[in-house]
C-alpha positions in Angstrom: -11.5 43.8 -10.3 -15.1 42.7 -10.9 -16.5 42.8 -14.2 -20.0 41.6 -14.1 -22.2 39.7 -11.6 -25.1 38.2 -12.8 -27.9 36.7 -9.9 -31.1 34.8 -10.7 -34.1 34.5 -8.0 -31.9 35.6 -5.0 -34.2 36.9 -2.1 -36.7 39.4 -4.2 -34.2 39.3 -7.4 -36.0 37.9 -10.0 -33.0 38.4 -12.8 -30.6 40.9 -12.9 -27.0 41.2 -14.6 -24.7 44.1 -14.0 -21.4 45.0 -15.6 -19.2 47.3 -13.9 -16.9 50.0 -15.6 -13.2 50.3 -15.1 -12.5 52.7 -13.0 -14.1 53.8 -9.5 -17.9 52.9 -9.0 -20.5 54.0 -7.0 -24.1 52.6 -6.2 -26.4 54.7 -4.3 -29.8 55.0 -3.4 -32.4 55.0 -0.6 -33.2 52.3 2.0 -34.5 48.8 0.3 -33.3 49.9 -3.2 -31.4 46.6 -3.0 -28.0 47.9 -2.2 -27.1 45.5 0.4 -28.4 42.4 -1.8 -25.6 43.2 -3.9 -23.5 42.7 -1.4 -24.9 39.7 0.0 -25.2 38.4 -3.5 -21.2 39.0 -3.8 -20.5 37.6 -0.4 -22.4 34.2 -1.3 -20.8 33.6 -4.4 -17.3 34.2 -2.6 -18.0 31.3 0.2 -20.2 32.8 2.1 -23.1 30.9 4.2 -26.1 29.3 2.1 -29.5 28.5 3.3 -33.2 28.0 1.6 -34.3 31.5 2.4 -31.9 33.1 -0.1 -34.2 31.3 -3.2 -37.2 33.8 -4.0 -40.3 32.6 -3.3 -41.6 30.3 -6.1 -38.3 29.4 -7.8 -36.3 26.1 -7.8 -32.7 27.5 -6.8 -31.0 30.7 -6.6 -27.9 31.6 -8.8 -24.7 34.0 -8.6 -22.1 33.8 -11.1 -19.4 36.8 -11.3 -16.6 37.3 -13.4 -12.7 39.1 -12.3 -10.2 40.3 -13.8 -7.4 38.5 -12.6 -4.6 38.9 -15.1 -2.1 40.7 -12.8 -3.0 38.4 -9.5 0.0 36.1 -10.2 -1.0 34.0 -6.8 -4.3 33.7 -7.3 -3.2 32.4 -11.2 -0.6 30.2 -9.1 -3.6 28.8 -6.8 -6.3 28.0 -9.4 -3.8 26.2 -11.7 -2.4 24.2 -8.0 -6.6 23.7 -8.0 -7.0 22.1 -11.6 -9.2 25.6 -12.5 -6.8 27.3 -14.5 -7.2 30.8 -15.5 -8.5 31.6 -19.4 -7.4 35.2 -20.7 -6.8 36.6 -17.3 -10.2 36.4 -16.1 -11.9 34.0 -13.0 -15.8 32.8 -13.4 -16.8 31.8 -10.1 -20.6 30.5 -9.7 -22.8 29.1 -7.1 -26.1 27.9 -7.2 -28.7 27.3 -4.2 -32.0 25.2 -4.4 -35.0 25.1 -2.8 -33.8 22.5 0.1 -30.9 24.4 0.9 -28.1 22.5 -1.3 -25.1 24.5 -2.6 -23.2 23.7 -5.4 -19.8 25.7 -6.7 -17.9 26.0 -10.0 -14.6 27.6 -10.6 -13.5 28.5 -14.2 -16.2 25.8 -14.6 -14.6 23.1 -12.8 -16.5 21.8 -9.6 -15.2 23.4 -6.6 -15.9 23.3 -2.9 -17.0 26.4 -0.9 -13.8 26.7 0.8 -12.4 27.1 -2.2 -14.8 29.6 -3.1 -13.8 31.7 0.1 -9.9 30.8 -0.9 -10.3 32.5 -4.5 -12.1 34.9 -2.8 -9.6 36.0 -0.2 -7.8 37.2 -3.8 -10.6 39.4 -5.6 -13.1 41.1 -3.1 -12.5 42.6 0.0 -15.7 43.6 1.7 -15.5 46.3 3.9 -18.0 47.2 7.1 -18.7 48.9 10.5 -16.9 46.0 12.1 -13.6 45.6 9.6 -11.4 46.8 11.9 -12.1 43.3 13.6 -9.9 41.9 10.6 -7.0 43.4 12.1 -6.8 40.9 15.2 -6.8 38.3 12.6 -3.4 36.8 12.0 -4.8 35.7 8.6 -5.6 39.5 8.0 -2.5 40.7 9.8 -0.3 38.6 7.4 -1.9 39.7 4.2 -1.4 43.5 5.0 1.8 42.7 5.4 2.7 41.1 2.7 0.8 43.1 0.4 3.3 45.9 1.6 5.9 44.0 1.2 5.1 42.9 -2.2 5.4 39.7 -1.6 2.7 37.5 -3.1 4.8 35.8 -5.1 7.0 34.7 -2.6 4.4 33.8 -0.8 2.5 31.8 -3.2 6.6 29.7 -4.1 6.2 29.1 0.1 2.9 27.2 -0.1 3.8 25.6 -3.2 7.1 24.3 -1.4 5.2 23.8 1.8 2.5 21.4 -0.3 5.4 19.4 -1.7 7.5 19.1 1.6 3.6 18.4 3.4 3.5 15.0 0.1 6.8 13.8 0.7 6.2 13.5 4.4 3.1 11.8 4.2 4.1 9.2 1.5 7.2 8.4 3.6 5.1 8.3 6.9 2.2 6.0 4.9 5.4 3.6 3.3 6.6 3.1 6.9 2.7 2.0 8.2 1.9 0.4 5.2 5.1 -1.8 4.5 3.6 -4.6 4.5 0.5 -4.1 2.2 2.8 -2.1 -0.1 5.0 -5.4 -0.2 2.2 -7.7 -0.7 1.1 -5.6 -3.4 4.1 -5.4 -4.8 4.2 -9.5 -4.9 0.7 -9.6 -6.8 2.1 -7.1 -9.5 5.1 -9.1 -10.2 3.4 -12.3 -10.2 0.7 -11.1 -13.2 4.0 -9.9 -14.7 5.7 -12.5 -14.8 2.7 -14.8 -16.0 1.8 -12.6 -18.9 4.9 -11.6 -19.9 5.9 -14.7 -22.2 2.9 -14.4 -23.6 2.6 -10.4 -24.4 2.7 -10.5 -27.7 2.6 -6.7 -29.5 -0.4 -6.3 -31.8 1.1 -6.9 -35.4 2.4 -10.2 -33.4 -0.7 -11.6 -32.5 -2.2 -10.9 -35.9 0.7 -13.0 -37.7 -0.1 -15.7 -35.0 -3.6 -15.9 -36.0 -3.1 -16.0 -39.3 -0.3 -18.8 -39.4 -2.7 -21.1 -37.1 -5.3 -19.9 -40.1 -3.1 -21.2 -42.7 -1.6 -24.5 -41.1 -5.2 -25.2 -39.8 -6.7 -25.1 -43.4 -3.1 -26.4 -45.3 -5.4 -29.2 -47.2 -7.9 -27.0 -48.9 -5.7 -24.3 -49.4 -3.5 -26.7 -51.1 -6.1 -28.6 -53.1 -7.9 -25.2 -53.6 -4.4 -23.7 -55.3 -4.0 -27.0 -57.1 -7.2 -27.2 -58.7 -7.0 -23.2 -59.8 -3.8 -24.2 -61.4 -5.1 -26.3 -63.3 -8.0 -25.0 -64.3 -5.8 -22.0 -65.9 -2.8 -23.7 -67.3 -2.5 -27.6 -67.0 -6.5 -29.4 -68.0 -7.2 -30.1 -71.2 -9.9 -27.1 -71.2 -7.5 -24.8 -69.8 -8.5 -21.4 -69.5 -5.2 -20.3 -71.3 -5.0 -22.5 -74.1 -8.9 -21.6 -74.8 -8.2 -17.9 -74.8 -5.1 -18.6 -77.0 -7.8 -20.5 -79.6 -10.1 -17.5 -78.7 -7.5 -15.2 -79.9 -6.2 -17.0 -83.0 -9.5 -17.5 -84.7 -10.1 -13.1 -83.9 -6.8 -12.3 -85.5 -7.4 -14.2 -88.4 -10.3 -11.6 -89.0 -8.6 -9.0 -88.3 -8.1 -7.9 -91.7 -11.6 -8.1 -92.7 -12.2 -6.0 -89.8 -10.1 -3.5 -88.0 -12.4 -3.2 -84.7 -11.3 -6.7 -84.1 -8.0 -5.7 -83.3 -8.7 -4.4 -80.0 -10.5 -7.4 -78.8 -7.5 -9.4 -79.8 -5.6 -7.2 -78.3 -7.2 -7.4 -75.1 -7.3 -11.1 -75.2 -3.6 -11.4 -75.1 -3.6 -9.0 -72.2 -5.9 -12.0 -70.4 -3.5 -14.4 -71.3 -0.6 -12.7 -69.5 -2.4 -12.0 -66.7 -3.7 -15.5 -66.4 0.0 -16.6 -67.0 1.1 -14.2 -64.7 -2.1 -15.5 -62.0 -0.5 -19.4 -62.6 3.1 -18.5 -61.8 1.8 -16.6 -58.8 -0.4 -19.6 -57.3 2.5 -22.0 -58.1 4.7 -19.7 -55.6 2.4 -20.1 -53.2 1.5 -24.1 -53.8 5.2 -24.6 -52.9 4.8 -22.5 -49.3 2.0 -24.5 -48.2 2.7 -27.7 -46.9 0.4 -29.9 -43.9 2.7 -29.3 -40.8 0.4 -31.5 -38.1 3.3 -31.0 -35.8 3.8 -26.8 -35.9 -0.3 -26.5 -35.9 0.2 -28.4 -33.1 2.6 -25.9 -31.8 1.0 -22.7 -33.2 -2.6 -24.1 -31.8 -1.1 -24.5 -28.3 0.7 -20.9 -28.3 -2.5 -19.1 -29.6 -4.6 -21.1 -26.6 -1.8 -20.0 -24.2 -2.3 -16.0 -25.1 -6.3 -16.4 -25.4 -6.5 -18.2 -21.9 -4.5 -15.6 -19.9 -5.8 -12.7 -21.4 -9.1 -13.9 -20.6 -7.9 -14.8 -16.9 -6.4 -11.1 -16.4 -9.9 -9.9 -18.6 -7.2 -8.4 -21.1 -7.7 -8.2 -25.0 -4.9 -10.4 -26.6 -3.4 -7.6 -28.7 -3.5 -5.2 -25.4 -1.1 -7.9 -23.8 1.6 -6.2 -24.6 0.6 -2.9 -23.2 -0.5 -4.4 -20.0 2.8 -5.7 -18.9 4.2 -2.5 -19.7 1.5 -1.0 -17.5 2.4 -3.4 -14.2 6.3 -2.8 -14.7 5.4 1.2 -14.1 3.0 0.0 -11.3 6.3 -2.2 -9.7 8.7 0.5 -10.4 6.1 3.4 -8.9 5.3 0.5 -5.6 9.3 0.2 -5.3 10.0 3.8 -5.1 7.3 4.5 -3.1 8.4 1.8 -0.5 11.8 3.1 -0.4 12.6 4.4 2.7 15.8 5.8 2.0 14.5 7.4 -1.4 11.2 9.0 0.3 13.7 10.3 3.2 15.7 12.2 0.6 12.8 13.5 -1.4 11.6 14.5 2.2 14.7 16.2 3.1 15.0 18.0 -0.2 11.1 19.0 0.0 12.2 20.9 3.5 15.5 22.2 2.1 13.6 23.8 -0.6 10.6 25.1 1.9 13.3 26.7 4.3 14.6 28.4 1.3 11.6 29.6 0.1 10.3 30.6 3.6 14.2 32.3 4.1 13.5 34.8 1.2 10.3 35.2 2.2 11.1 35.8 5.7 13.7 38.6 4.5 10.9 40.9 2.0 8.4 40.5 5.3 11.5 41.6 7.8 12.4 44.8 5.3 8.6 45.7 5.0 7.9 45.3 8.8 10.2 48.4 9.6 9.0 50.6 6.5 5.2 49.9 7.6 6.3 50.4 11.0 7.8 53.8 10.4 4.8 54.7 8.1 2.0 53.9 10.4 3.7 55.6 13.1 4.1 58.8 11.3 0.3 58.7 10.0 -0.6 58.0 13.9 0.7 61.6 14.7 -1.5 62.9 12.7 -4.6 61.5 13.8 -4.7 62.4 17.9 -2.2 59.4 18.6 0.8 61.8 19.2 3.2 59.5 20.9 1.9 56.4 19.7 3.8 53.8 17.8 2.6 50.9 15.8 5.2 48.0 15.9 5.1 44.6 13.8 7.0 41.3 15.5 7.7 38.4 13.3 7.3 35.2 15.7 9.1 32.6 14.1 7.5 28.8 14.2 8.1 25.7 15.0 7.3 23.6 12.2 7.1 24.1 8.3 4.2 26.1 7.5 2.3 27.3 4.2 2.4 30.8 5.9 6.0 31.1 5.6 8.7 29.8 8.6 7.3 33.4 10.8 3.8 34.4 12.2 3.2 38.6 12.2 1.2 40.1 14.5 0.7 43.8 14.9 1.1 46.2 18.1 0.2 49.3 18.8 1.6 51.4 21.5 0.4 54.8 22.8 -0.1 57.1 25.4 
């Protein structure tokens, strides 16, 4: 399960990185060869307590950072992606770092992480074993796990606390709608109201970019005019026209031409001029006949653009992002309304439970099957150890409320004589 563990400045460790071989492996080796730093090392980086004295003398913070493989733990896969740490290539990096003062800090899979969910991921990859780990065994925590390990059942399991998590979410958001009515209606109020302010003017982007450049054109209708005017006439209609010049241009050239040839390509191009400059005249007399001085839609166009500009700035929204922000406070309304539904949250309550009690039933069933086959094989291993006559015997208590344990508590008995 583990695959390396590297530590830096822990206790007398000054570096030291170990990979471990598949298989069964074995460290030996005489008192204060280090053995039991290993182990402590191990135990810190899976939750265990932190304090100054585990930083070596000199250095500025300890560090443990392991690696699992984890690709056939479908629960603990099911838990770190719950956690927002998913699981890469079937493998877990856990790492913790000490300083000087005492200060932990935690990553999981390189996310942030909290010590308790170091000890969580933990309870899924190590299991360190002492003089005093038959105390484990009084532990309903410990008791369960055994059990369900027999039973095979960590999938079932894991679909419990998932469904206990959601059923835990839907009470709590129908429990905080019926406190919080009120705020959640006021709330609701001030939504609607921005809404319904800057929804006449939430214009979409290409929208607002046509606005602006219509108030751009009636704002400037008299030099655009005169400007277009003037170029017209400057190309087609003065007396010095730049078409009837190139056309004079181009006569006097071609009557050369047949002195020399060369000239035919400068006459040539000069005609192409003349076209295009025709060409440039019919297009600004298009245009000439769009424009026109509209003091009345300015007006209108002026007061419109004003309108968007002034309540974007009020709600601190870019014009062009109008648009989007309505959109945005119709999915706040519609997430406020369904949240303050009480008849909606008790359904998605009630079918949160449904779902748990399902999942606990089938849970319930592998733990009921596996109780009597670990019963009967613990029993029969007892006989053989000087416990002739003794029994071992595992009740399911069932619970009260919904739990992410599963709708039973175990707990183990033994019986001899």
């Amino acid at each position: 399960m583990l695959l390396t563990l590297d530590i830096a400045d822990f206790v007398l460790v000054d570096r030291l990185s170990l990979e471990v071989p598949h298989g069964f492996s074995t460290f030996t080796g005489e008192t204060g060869a280090g053995k039991s730093i290993l182990v402590d090392a191990l135990a810190l980086l899976l939750g265990g307590r932190a304090d100054a004295g585990i930083v070596r003398e000199g250095a500025a913070r300890a560090e443990v950072a392991g690696t699992f493989d984890a690709a056939g733990l479908t629960a603990l896969q099911a838990w770190c992606d719950a956690q927002g740490c998913p699981v890469d290539d079937g493998v877990v990096v856990l790492r913790r770092v000490v300083d000087a003062q005492g200060r932990s800090r935690a990553w999981i899979n390189g996310r942030t992480a909290t010590v308790a969910q170091l000890r969580e991921a933990g309870e899924h990859l190590v299991e360190i074993h002492g003089q005093h780990e038959h105390q484990a065994l009084v532990r309903p925590a410990g008791q369960r796990a055994i059990l369900d390990a027999h039973a095979g059942a960590a999938v079932a399991a894991a679909d419990v606390e998932t469904a206990w998590q959601a059923w835990r979410d839907a009470h709590a958001a129908r429990v905080a709608a019926e406190s919080d009515a009120t705020r959640f209606a006021e709330e609701r109020e001030r939504l609607r109201w921005q809404r319904d302010e800057l929804e006449p003017l939430a214009l979409a982007p290409e929208a607002w970019a046509d606005l602006q450049a219509d108030h751009a054109r009636l704002a400037h209708a008299a030099a655009l005019i005169d400007g277009v005017e003037a170029a017209v006439d400057a190309l087609t209609e003065a007396d010095d026209a730049v078409v009837a010049r190139l056309a004079r241009v181009r006569d006097g050239l071609d009557s050369l031409v047949a002195h020399e040839s060369a000239l035919g390509d400068v006459v040539a191009a000069l005609d192409a001029a003349q076209i295009q400059c025709d060409e440039g005249a019919r297009a600004l007399r298009h245009v000439r006949a769009r424009l026109e001085i509209d003091p009345e839609r300015l007006a209108e166009v002026d007061a419109r653009l004003q309108a968007v500009v002034a309540g974007a700035r009020r709600f601190r929204v870019a014009p062009e992002a109008l648009q989007a922000h309505v959109a945005d406070l119709d999915a706040r309304i519609a997430a406020l309304e369904a949240a303050s539904d009480p008849q909606q949250l008790a359904r998605s309550e009630a079918d949160a439970l449904a779902r748990w009690q399902h999942a606990a039933a089938a849970l319930t069933a592998l733990r009921t099957h596996a109780a009597r086959t670990l019963e009967a094989a613990v029993t029969d291993a007892m006989q053989t150890l000087a416990m002739g006559g003794g029994a071992f015997a595992v009740r399911l208590e069932p619970v009260d409320a919904p739990s992410a344990q599963g709708a039973e508590a175990v707990v183990f008995a033994v019986r001899g004589h």
